[in-house]
PATIRO-496199 format. One record per residue: x, y, z of N, C-alpha, C in turn; residue in one letter. Coordinates in steps of 0.1 Angstrom, whole numbers, plus 5000, padded with zeros to 4 digits. Example, Ala and Ser with C-alpha at 12.3 -4.5 7.8 and 13.67 -1.06 7.14 Angstrom:
2
513249435078512349555078513249675078A512849785071513749895071512950005079S
***
This chain:
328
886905996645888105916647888005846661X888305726662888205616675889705636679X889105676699890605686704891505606703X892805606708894005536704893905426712X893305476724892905366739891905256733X891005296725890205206716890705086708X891905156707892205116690893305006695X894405076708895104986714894504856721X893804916729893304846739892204696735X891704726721890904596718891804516711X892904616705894304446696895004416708X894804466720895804436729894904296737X893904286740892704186742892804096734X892704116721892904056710893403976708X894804006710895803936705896003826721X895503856732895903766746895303666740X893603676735892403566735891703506724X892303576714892803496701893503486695X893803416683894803346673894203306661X895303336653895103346638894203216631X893503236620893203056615891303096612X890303046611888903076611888703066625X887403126626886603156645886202996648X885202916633884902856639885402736631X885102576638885602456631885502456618X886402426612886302396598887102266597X886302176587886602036585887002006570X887801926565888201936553888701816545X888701776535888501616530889801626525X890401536524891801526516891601376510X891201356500890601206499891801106490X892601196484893901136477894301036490X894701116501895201086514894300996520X893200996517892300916531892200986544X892301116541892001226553891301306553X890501346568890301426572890701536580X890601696578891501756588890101816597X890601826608889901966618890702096616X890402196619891102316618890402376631X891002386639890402496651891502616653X891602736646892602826649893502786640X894302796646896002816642895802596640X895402536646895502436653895302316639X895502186632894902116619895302026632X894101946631893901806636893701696623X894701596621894101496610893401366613X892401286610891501186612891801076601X891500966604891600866589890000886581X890000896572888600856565888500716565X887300676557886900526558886900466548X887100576538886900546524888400636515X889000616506889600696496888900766486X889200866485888500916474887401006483X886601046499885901106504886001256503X885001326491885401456492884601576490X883501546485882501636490881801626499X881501736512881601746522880201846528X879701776538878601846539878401836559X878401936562877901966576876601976582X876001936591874601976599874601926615X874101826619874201786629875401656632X875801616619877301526618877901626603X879001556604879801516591879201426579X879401436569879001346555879501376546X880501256544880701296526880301176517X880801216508880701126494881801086487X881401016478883000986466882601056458X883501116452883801186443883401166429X883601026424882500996413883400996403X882900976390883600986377884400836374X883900776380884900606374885300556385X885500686399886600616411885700606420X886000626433885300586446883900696446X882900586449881700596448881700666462X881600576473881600556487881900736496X880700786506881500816514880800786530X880700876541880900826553880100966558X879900916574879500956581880000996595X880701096599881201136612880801226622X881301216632881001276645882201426645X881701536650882701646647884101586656X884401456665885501456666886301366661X885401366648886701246637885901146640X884701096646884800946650883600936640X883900796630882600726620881800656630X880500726625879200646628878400516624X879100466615879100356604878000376597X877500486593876500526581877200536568X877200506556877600536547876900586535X877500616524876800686515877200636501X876500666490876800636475876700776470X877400796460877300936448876800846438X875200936439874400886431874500936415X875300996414875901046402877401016395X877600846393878800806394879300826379X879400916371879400966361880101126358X879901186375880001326370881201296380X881901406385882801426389882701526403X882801546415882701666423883901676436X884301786436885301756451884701806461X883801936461883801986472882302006477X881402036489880102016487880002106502X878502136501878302266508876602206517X876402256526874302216533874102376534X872602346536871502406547871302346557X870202416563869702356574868902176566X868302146552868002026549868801976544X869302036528870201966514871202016514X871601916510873601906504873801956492X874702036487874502066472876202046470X876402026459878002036448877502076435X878802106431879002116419880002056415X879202046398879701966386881301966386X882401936384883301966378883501916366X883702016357883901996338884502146336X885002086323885902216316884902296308X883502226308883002306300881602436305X880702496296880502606303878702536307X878502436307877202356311877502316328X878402316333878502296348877202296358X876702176363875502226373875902216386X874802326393875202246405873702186410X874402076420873102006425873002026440X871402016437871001966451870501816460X870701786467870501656473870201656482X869401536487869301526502869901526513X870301496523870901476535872101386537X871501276526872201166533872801126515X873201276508873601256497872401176484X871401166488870401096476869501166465X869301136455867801206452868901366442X869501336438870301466432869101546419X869201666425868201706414869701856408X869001876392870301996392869202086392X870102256399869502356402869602466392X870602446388871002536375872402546369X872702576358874502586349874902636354X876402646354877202756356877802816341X878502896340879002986328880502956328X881702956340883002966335883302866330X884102876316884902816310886202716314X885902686325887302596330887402536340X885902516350885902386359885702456367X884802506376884002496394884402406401X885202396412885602306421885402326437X885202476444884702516455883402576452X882602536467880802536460881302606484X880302696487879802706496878102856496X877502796507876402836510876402916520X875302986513875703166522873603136527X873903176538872303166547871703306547X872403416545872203516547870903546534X871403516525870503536511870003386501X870403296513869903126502871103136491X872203206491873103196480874203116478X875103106465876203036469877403116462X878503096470880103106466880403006455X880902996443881702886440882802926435X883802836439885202846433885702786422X886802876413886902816400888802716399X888802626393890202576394890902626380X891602766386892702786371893802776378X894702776363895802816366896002986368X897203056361897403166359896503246348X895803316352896703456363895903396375X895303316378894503266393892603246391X892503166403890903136404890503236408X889103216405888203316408887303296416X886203336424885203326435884103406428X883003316431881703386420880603416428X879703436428878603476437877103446431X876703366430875203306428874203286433X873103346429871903296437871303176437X870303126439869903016442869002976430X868503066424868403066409869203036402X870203066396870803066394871603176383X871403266391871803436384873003376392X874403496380875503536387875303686392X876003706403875603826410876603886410X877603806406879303926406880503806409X881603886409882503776415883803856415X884903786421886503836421887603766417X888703796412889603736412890203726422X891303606428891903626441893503596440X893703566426895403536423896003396428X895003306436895503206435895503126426X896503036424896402926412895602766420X895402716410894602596413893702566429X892902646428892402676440891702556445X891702506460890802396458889602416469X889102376481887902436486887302496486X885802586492885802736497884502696506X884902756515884102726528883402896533X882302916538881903046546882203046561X883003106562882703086583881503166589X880803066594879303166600879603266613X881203266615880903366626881003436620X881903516611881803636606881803676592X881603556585880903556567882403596555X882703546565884403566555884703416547X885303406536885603276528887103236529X887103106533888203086532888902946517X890302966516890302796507891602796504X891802706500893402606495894402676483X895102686481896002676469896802536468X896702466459897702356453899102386455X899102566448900702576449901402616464X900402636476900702606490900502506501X900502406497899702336506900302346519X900302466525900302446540899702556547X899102626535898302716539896802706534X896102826544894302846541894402996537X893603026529893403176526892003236529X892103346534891003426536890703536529X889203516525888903676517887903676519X887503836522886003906523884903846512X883803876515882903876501883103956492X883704026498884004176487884904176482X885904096479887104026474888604086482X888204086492889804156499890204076505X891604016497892503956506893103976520X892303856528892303886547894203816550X893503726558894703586562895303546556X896603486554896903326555897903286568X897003196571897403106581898302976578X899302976580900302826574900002746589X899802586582900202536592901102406599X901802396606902702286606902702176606X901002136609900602026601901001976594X900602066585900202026569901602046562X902602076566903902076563904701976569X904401926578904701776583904201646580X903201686572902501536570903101486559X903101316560903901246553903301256537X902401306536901901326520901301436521X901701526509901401626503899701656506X899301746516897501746517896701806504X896101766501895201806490893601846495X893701936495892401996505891702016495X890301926488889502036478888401986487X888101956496887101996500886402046511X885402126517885702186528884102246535X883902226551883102306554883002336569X882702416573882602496585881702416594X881802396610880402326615879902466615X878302396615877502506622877502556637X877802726638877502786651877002726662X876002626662875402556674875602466677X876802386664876902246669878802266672X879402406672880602366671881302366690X882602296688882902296699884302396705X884202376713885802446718887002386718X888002436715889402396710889502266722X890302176727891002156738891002216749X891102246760891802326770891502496768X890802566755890002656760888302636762X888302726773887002776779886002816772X884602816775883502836763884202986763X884103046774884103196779884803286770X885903246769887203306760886703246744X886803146741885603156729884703266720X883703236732883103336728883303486726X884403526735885003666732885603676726X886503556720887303596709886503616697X885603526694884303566685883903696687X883503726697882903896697883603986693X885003926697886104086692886804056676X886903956676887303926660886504006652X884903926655884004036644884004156649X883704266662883804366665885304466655X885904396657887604456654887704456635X887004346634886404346614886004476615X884704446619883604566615884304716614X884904756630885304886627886304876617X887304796616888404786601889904796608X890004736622891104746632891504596627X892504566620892904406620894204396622X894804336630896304356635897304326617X898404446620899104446605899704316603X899804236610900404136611899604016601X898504056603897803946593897004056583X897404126578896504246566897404166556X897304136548897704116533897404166522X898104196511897904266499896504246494X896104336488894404376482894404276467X893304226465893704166449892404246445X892704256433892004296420890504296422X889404326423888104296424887304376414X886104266409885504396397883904296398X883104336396881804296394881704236377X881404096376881304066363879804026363X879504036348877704026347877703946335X876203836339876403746325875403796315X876103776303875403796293874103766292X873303816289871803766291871503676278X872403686267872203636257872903496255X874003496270874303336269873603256279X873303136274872203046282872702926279X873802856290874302746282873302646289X872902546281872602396288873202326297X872202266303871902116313872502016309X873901956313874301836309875701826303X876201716302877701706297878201636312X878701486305879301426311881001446311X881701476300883001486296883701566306X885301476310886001566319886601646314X887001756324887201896323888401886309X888901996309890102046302891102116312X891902056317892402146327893902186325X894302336326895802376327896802196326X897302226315898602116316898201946317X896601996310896301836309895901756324X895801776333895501706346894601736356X894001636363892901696369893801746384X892501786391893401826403893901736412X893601586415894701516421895801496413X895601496400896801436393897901506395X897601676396898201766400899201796408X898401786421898601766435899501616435X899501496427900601426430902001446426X901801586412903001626408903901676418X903101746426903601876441904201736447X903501646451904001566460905501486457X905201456441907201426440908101486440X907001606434908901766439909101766450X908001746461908401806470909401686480X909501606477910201466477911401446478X912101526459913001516455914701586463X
***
């Protein structure tokens, strides 16, 4: 048992030299809007994009997205982590398929397909979005819309867009075995991003947009962070896409210090690890179970047709419904 002086004394540090939100930058497409967000902490910074429709998203030494594809905006762009375009631009060399959200390595960009059906690929691509080759299917029955890359094992998270009883988060190798996955009870989920400081996933709900959610790999509901942003802004945010900078390229908030930075990183993960998380952000457990695929189903490569989604609509169409209730 860890003394009380332990137990006090690091949420009491804690709580001076950090704040709620991911450790590290997370950038996020809103392309209905023609935005981009920052997220540092508690903190959403919004940027204009250059294009509509910019939404799969890929990090390394800049920013890069794409259009989304499927009949609409081809086009995406090229940024600097402080919002500023480089005047590079890009094509989705797959103007046919459909994708919101997009994930790197240290070389290639990958997304996935979005379709209703159970042929979903995801792809890999080069840097500068070109050259798409697919890596392998996916299995769920109802549309893949968050794709992130885990370095630890070459793997990927992806996220699924349901409705009720909620999306799910899956776990794939780079093969393209599924390795397990969880339910998380949100409805129409849209991002999912890894944070490299401490390998926690975070992403959207449709039916909140003013919040991020956090959960383990292990499917335990962490965070949510609301933010005033995004409850201020003159249009409803539609976050489907999303990715963390990398560790070496990210910066410090405004007006804090590397110094405090970095300790809040140390003690964030430190205070994870032992299982010390202030009650104030613990949230209810959801449901988690290890699912395994059939070895006997092997769906195919291909299928252009859009999804089937809850209530007829894709996820902006959606997301514009939110935006007239919330109007009214």
């Amino acid at each position: 048992m860890k003394p009380l002086c332990l137990r006090f004394g690091l949420l009491a540090v804690l709580a001076g030299c950090c704040h709620a939100g991911p450790l590290t930058p997370l950038f996020l497409t809103d392309g209905d809007n023609q935005l981009l967000w920052r997220i540092d902490g508690n903190h959403a910074t919004p940027f204009a994009a250059v294009f509509p429709g910019e939404y799969p998203i890929a990090t390394n030494q800049t920013i890069r997205t794409m259009g989304l594809g499927a009949g609409t905006t081809l086009a995406g762009s090229e940024y600097g982590f402080d919002g500023t375009p480089t005047g590079a631009t890009y094509s989705n060399p797959l103007p046919t398929q459909q994708m919101y959200d997009g994930t790197a390595d240290e070389h290639y960009n990958y997304a996935v397909q979005y379709t209703g059906f159970a042929n979903a690929i995801v792809y890999r691509f080069n840097a500068d979005w070109s050259n798409p080759f697919p890596l392998f299917p996916t299995t769920f029955n109802g549309g893949y819309l968050g794709i992130a890359y885990d370095p630890r094992d070459r793997s990927f998270w992806l996220g699924t867009y349901s409705d009720a009883p909620g999306s799910r988060i899956e776990h794939w190798s780079i093969e393209g075995q599924l390795l397990g996955g969880f339910n998380t009870n949100l409805p129409d989920m849209g991002f999912l991003a890894l944070d490299p400081a401490d390998f926690t996933l975070w992403t959207f709900s449709q039916d909140d947009p003013t919040a991020l959610y956090q959960f383990s790999t292990g499917g335990a509901a962490m965070e949510v962070a609301h933010y005033d942003a995004f409850a201020a802004a003159d249009d409803t945010p539609n976050l489907l896409g999303g990715e963390f900078a990398p560790l070496a390229t990210s910066v410090p908030e405004p007006a804090t210090g590397p110094f405090l930075v970095g300790i809040s990183v140390m003690l964030a993960v430190w205070l994870r690890w032992w299982g010390y998380l202030p009650k104030s952000i613990q949230k209810k457990d959801v449901a988690s179970g290890e699912i395994h695929l059939d070895p006997d189903q092997e769906p195919a490569i291909g299928g252009d047709s859009q999804p089937s989604i809850p209530g007829g609509r894709t996820p902006g169409e959606r997301n514009n419904l939110a935006r007239r209730s919330r109007r009214r």
